[in-house]
DRENDO-1510 file (C-alpha; in Angstrom, 1 decimal, always signed):
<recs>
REC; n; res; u; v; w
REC; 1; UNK; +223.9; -51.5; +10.2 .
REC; 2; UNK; +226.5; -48.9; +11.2 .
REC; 3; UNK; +227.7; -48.7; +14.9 .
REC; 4; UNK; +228.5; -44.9; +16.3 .
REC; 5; UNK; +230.6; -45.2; +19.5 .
REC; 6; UNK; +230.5; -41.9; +21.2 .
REC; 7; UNK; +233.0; -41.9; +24.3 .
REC; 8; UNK; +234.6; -39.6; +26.8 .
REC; 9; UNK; +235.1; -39.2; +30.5 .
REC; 10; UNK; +232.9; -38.8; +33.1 .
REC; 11; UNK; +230.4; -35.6; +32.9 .
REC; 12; UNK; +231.7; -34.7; +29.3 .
REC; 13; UNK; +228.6; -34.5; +27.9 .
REC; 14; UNK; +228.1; -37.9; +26.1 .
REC; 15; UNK; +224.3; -38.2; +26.9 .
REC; 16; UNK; +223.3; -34.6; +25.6 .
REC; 17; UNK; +225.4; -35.3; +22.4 .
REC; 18; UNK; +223.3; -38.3; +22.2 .
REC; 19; UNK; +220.3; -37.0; +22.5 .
REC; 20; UNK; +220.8; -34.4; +20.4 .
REC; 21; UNK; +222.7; -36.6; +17.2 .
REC; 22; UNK; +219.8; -39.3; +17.6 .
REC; 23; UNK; +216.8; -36.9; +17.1 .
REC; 24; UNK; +218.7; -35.2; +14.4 .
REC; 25; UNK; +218.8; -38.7; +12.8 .
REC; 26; UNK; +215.4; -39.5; +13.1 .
REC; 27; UNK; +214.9; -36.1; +11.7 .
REC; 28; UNK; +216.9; -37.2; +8.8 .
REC; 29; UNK; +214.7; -40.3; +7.9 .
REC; 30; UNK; +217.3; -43.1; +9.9 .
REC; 31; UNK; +216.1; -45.5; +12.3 .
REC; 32; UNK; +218.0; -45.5; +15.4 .
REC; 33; UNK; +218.6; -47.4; +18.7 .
REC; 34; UNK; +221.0; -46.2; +21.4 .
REC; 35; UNK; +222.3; -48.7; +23.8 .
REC; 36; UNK; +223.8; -47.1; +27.2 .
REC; 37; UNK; +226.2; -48.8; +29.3 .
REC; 38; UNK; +226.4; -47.8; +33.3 .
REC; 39; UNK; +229.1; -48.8; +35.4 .
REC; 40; UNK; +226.4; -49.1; +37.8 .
REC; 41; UNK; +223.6; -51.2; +38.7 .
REC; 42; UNK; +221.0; -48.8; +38.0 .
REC; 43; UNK; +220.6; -47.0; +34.7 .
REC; 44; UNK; +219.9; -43.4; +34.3 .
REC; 45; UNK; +220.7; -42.0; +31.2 .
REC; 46; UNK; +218.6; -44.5; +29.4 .
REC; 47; UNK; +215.7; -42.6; +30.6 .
REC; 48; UNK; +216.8; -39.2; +29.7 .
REC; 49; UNK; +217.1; -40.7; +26.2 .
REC; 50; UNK; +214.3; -42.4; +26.2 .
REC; 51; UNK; +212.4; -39.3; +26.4 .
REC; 52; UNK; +213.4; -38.0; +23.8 .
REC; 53; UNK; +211.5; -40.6; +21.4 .
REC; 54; UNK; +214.4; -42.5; +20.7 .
REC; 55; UNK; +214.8; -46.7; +21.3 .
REC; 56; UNK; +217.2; -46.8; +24.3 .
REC; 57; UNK; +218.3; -50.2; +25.6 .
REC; 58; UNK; +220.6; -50.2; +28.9 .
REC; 59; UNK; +223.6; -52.7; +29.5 .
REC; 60; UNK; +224.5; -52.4; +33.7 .
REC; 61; UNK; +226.4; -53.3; +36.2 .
REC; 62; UNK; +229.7; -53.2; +34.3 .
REC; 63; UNK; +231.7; -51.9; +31.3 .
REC; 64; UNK; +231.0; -53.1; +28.0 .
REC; 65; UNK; +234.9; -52.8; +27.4 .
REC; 66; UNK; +235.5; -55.1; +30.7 .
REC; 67; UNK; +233.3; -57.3; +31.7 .
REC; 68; UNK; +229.9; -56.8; +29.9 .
REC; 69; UNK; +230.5; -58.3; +26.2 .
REC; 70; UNK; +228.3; -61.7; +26.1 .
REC; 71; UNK; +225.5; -58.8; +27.5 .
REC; 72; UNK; +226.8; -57.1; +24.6 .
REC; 73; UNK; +226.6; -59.4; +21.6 .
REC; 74; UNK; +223.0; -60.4; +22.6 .
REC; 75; UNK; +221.9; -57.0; +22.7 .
REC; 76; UNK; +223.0; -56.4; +19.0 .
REC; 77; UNK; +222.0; -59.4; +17.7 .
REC; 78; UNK; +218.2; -58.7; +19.5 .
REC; 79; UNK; +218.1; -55.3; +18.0 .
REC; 80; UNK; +218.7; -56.4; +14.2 .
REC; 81; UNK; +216.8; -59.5; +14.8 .
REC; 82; UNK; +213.5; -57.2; +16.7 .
REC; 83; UNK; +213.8; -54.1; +15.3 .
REC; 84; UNK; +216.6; -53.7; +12.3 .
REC; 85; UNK; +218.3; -50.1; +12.5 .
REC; 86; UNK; +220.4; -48.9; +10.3 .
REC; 87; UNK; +222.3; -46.9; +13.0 .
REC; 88; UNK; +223.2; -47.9; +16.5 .
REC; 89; UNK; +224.8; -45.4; +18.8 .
REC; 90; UNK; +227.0; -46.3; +21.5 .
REC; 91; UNK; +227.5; -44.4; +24.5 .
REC; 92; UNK; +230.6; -46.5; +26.4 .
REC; 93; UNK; +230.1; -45.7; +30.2 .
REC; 94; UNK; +233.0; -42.8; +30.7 .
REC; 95; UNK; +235.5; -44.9; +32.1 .
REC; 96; UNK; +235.4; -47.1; +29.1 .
REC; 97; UNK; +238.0; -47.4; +26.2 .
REC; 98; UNK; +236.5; -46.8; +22.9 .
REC; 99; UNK; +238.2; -48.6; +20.5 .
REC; 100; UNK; +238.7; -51.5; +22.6 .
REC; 101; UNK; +234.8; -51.4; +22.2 .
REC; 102; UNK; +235.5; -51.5; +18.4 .
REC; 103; UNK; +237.5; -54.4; +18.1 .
REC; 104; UNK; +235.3; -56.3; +20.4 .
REC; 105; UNK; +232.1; -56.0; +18.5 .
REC; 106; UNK; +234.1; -56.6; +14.9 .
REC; 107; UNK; +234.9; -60.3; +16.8 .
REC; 108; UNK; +231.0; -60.9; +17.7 .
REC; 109; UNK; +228.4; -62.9; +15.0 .
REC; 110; UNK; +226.9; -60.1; +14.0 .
REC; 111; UNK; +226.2; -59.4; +10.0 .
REC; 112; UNK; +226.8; -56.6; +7.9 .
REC; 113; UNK; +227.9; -54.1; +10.0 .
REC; 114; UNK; +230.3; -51.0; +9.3 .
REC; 115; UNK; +231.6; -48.3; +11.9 .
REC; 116; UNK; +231.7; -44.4; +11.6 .
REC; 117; UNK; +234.8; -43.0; +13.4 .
REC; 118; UNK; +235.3; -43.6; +16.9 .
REC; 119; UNK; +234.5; -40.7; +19.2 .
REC; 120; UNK; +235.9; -39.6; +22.5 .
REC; 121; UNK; +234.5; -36.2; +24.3 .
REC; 122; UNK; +236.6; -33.6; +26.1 .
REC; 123; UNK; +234.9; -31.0; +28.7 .
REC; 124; UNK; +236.8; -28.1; +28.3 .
REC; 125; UNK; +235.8; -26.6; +31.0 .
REC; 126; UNK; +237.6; -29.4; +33.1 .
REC; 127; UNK; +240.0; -31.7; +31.2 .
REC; 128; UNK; +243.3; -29.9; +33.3 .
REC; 129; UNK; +241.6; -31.7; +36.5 .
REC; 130; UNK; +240.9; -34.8; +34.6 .
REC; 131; UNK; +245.0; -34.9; +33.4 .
REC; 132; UNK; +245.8; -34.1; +36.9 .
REC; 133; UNK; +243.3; -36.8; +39.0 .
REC; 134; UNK; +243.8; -39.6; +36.3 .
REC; 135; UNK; +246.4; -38.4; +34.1 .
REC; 136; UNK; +247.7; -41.9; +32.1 .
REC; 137; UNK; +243.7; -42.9; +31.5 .
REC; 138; UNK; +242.7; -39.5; +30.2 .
REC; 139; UNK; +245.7; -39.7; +27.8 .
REC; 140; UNK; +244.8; -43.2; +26.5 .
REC; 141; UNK; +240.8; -42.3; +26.3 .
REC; 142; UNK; +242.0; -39.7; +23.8 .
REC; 143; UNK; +244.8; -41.9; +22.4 .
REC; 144; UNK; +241.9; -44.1; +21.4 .
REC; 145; UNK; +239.8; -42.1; +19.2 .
REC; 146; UNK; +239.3; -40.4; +15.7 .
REC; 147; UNK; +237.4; -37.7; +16.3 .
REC; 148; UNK; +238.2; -36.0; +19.5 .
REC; 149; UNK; +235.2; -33.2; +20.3 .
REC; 150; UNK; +236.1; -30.8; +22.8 .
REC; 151; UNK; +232.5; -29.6; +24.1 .
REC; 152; UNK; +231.1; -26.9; +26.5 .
REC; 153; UNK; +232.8; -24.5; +24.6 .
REC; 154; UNK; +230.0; -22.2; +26.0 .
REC; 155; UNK; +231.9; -22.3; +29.2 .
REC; 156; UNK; +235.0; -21.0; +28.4 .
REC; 157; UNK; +236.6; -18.4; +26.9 .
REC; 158; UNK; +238.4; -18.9; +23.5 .
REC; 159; UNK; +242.0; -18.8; +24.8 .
REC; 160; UNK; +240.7; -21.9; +26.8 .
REC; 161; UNK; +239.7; -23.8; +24.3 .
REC; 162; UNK; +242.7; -23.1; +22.0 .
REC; 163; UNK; +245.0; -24.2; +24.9 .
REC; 164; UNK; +242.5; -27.3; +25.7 .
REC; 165; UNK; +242.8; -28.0; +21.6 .
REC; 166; UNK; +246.6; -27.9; +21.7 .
REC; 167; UNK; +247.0; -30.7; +24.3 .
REC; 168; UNK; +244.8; -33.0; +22.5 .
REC; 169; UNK; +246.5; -32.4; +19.1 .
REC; 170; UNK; +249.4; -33.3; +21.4 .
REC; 171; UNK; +247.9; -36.8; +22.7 .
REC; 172; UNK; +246.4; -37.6; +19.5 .
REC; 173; UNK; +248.0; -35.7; +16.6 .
REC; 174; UNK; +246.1; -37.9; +14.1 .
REC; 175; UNK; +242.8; -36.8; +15.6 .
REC; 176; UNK; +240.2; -34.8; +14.2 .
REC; 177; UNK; +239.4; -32.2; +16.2 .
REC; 178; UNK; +236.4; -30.4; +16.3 .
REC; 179; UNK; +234.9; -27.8; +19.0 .
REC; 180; UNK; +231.7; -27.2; +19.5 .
REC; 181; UNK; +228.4; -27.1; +22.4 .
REC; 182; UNK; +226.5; -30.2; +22.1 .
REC; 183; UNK; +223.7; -28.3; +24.3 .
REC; 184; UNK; +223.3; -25.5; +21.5 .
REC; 185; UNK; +223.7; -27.6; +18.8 .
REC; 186; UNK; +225.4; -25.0; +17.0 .
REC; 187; UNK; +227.4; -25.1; +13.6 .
REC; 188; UNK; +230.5; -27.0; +14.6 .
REC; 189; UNK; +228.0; -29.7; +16.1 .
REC; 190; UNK; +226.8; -30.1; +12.5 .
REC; 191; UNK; +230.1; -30.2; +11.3 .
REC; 192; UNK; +230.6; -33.2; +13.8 .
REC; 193; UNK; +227.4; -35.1; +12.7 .
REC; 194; UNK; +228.6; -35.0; +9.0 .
REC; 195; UNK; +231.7; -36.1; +9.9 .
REC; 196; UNK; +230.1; -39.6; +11.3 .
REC; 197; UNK; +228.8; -40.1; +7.7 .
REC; 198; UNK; +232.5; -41.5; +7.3 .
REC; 199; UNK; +234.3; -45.0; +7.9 .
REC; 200; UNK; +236.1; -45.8; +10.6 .
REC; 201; UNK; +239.9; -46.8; +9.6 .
REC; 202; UNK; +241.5; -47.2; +12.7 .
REC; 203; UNK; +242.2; -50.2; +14.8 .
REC; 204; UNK; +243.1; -51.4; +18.3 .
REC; 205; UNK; +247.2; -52.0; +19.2 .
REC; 206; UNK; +248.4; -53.8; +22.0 .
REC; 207; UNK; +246.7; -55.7; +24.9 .
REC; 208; UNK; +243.3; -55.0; +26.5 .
REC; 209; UNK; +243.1; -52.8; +29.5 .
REC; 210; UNK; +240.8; -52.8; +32.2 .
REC; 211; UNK; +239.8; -49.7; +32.1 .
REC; 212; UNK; +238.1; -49.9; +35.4 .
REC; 213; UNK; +241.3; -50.1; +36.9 .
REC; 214; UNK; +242.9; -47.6; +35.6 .
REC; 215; UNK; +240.2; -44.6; +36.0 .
REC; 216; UNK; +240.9; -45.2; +40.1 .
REC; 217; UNK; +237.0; -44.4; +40.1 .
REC; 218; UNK; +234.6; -45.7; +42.7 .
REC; 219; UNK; +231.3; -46.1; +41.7 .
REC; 220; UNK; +227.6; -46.6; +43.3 .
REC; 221; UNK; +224.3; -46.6; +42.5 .
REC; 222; UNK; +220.7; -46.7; +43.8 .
REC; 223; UNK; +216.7; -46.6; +43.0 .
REC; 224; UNK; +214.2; -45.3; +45.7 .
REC; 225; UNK; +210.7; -45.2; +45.5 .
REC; 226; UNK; +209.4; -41.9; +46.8 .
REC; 227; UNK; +205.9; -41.8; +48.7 .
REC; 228; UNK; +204.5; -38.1; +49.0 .
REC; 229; UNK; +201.3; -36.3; +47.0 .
REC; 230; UNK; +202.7; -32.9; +46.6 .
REC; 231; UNK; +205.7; -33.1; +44.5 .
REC; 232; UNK; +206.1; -30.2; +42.4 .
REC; 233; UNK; +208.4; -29.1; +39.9 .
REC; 234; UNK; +210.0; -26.0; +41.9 .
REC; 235; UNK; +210.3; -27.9; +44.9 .
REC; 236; UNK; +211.7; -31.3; +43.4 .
REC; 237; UNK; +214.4; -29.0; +41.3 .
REC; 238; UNK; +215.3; -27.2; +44.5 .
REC; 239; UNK; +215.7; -30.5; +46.7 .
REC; 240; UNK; +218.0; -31.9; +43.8 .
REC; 241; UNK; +220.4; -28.9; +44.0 .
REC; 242; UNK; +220.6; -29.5; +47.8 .
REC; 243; UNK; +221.0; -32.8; +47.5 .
REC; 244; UNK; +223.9; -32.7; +45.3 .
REC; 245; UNK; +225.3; -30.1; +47.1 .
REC; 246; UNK; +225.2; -31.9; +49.9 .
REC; 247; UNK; +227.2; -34.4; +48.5 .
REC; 248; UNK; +229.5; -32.5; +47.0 .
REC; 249; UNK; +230.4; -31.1; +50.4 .
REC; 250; UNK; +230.9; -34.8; +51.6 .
REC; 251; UNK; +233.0; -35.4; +48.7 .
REC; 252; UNK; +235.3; -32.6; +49.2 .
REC; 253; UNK; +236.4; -34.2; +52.7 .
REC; 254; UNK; +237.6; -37.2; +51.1 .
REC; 255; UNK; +238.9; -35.7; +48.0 .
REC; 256; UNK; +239.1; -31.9; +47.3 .
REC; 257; UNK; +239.8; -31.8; +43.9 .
REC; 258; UNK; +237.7; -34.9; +42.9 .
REC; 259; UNK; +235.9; -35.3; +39.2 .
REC; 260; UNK; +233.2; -37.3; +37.5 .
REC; 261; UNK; +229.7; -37.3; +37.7 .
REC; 262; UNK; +226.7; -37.7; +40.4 .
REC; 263; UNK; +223.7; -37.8; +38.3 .
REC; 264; UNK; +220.0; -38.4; +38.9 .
REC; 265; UNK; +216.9; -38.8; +37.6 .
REC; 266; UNK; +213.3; -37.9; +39.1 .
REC; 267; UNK; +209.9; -39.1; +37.6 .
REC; 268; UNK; +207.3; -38.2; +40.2 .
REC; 269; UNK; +203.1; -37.3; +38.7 .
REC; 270; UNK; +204.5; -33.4; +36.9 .
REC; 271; UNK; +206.9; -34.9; +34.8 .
REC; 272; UNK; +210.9; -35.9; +34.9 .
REC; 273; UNK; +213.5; -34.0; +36.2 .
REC; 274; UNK; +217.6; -34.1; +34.8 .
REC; 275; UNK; +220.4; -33.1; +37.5 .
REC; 276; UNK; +224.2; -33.8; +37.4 .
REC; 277; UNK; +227.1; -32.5; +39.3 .
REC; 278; UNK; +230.7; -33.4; +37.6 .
REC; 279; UNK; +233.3; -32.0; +40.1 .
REC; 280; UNK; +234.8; -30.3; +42.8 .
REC; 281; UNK; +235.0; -27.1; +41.5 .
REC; 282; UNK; +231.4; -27.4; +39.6 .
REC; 283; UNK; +227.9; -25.9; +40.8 .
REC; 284; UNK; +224.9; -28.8; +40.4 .
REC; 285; UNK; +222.5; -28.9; +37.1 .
REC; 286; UNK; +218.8; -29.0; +36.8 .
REC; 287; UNK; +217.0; -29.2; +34.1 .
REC; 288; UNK; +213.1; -30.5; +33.5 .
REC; 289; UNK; +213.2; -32.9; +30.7 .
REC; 290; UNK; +210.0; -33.6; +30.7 .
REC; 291; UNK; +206.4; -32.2; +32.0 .
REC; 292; UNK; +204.5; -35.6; +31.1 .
REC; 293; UNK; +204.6; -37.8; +34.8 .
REC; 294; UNK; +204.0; -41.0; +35.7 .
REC; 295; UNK; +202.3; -42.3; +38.8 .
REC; 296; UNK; +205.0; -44.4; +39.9 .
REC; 297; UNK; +207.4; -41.7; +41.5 .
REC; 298; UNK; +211.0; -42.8; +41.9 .
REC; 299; UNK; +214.6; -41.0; +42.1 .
REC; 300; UNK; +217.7; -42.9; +40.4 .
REC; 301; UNK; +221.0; -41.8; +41.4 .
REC; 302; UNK; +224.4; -42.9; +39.7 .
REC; 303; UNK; +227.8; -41.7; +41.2 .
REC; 304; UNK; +231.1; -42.6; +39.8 .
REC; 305; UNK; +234.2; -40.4; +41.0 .
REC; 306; UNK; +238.0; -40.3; +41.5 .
REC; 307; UNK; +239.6; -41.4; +44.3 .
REC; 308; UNK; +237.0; -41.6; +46.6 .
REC; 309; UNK; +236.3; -45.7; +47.7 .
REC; 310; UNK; +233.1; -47.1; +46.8 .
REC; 311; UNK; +232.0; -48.0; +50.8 .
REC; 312; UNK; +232.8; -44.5; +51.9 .
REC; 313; UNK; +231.1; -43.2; +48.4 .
REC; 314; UNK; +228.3; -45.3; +49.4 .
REC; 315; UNK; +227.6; -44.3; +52.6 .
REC; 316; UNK; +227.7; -40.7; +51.4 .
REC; 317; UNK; +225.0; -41.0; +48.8 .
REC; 318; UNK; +222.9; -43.0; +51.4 .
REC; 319; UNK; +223.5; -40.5; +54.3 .
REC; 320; UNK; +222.7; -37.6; +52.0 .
REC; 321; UNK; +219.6; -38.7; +50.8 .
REC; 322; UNK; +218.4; -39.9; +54.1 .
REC; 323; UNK; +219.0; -36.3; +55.3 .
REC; 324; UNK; +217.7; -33.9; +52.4 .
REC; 325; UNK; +214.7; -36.1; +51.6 .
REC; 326; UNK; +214.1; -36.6; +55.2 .
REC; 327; UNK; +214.2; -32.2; +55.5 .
REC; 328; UNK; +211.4; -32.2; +53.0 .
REC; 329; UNK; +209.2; -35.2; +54.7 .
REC; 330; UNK; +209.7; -37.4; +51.7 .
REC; 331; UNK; +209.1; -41.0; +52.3 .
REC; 332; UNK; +211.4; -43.4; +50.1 .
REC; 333; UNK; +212.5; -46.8; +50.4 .
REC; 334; UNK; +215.2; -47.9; +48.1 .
REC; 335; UNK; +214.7; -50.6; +45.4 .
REC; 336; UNK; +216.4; -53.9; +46.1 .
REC; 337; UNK; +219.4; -54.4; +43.6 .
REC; 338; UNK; +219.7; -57.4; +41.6 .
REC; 339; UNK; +221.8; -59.6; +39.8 .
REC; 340; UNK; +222.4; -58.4; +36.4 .
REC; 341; UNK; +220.6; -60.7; +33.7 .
REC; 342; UNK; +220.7; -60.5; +29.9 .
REC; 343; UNK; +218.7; -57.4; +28.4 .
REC; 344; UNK; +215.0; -58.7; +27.4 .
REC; 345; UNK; +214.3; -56.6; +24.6 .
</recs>
């Protein structure tokens, strides 16, 4: 079995490139599982994978570099044991360190496994704010890996992206490089698939770092069950703009330059709905996954930014979504939060 860890910050694409690598795999004849790790209690890009017809298993409440690695063993030993891929993908939650991820999983009791290079992502619309909010654990994120994929090249111009290449090279001169737009899949993302058909040769140096720590990122997260019959698509995308633009104006009073990702998920009877926000300086995302709905309608919110505590980042989530849902006389209550237990696959 042959373990793909796909890494990077925050918002730098890591669950499109997923997405888009797995079903190109399955294309190809491979049998794949993805496990996702979220630094918070509730998971939400497990089910934007999911939907995509892929097996998708979530580890939460942690970082699978940290504090998550008996959650992790199990997890690998359940899929070979259950279901037997020949390919797992990784995606490290984006304030994890990838190869520490590696050399954990080489110490587990697990058989016959091999590892394609380790992979950190780069938005290059945004990695100058990353260096400047968190500069020493953007450096060792990239330190860390083999390949180094700068993506959202779509969102740039080209002397961007050369002078975004340049100060990886610097970081990481023995990186491959490689520069492409996961959301097009375009030629360079090709390029990047092939190059995962390799081994990985590199190893861990030095002591373990919490990597929570050192990304000075507060995190929180929350389900809520929405009650209301007419939920449709236009209206649902244009509440999730507001909403995140609500919260990005909250944000901005603590932190005015702040980075990382607010992301949400909402499944409601026309089908699920995709929206993110990654900084300061960013506008909010939708996008409609999928048109096939579910009775059971619920929003799933994950928020993990710089320098912005987790009580004041809580009470902004709560407070905005008190406000915009109550605007559009949406019900919700919010889903109790448990202890995390090991994964039942």
């Amino acid at each position: 079995m042959k373990v793909m860890i796909i890494g990077g910050f925050l918002g730098s694409g890591k669950t499109t490139t997923l997405r888009s690598l797995g079903r190109h795999l399955v294309e190809k004849g491979h049998k794949i599982a993805i496990i996702v790790n979220e630094i918070g209690e509730v998971g939400v890009d497990g089910e934007t994978i999911s939907g995509s017809g892929l097996v998708t298993k979530e580890l939460t409440s942690g970082c699978i570099c940290c504090s998550l690695r008996i959650s992790m063993e199990y997890t690998l030993q359940t899929l070979v044991e259950e279901y037997n891929p020949d390919i797992v993908i990784i995606e490290p939650t984006g304030i994890a360190f990838p190869m520490q991820i590696k050399e954990h999983i080489e110490l587990m009791d697990v058989e016959d496994l091999s590892f394609a290079p380790v992979v950190s992502l780069v938005d290059a619309s945004r990695i100058n704010m990353e260096i400047s909010q968190v500069p020493v654990f953007i450096a060792n994120q990239i330190k860390e890996s083999e390949i180094v994929c700068i993506n959202k090249i779509d969102l740039v111009d080209a002397e961007t992206v050369a002078s975004v290449t340049r100060t990886v090279m610097q970081l990481n001169p023995d990186a491959l490089v490689i520069e492409f737009s996961a959301k097009r899949m375009d030629d360079k993302f090709r390029m990047f698939i092939d190059l995962l058909a390799g081994e990985s040769e590199a190893e861990h140096t030095g002591a373990d770092l919490n990597s929570i720590e050192m990304s000075g990122v507060g995190s929180y997260s929350g389900e809520y069950f929405l009650r209301a019959d007419n939920l449709h698509s236009d209206r649902m995308t244009s509440m999730l703009v507001h909403l995140l633009e609500e919260i990005k104006s909250r944000l901005m009073e603590i932190n005015p330059e702040f980075i990382g990702h607010v992301k949400m998920t909402l499944k409601f009877r026309e089908g699920l709905i995709k929206a993110n926000l990654t900084s300061a300086h960013g506008d909010p995302f939708v996008e409609i996954l999928d048109e096939t709905g579910d009775e059971e309608q619920h929003l799933k919110l994950l928020s993990a930014v710089t320098l912005v505590p987790r009580d004041k980042l809580a009470g902004i989530i709560e407070s905005s979504i008190s406000k915009v849902l109550g605007n559009e006389g949406i019900s919700f209550e919010k889903k109790a939060q448990q202890e995390q237990k090991p994964i039942n696959l």
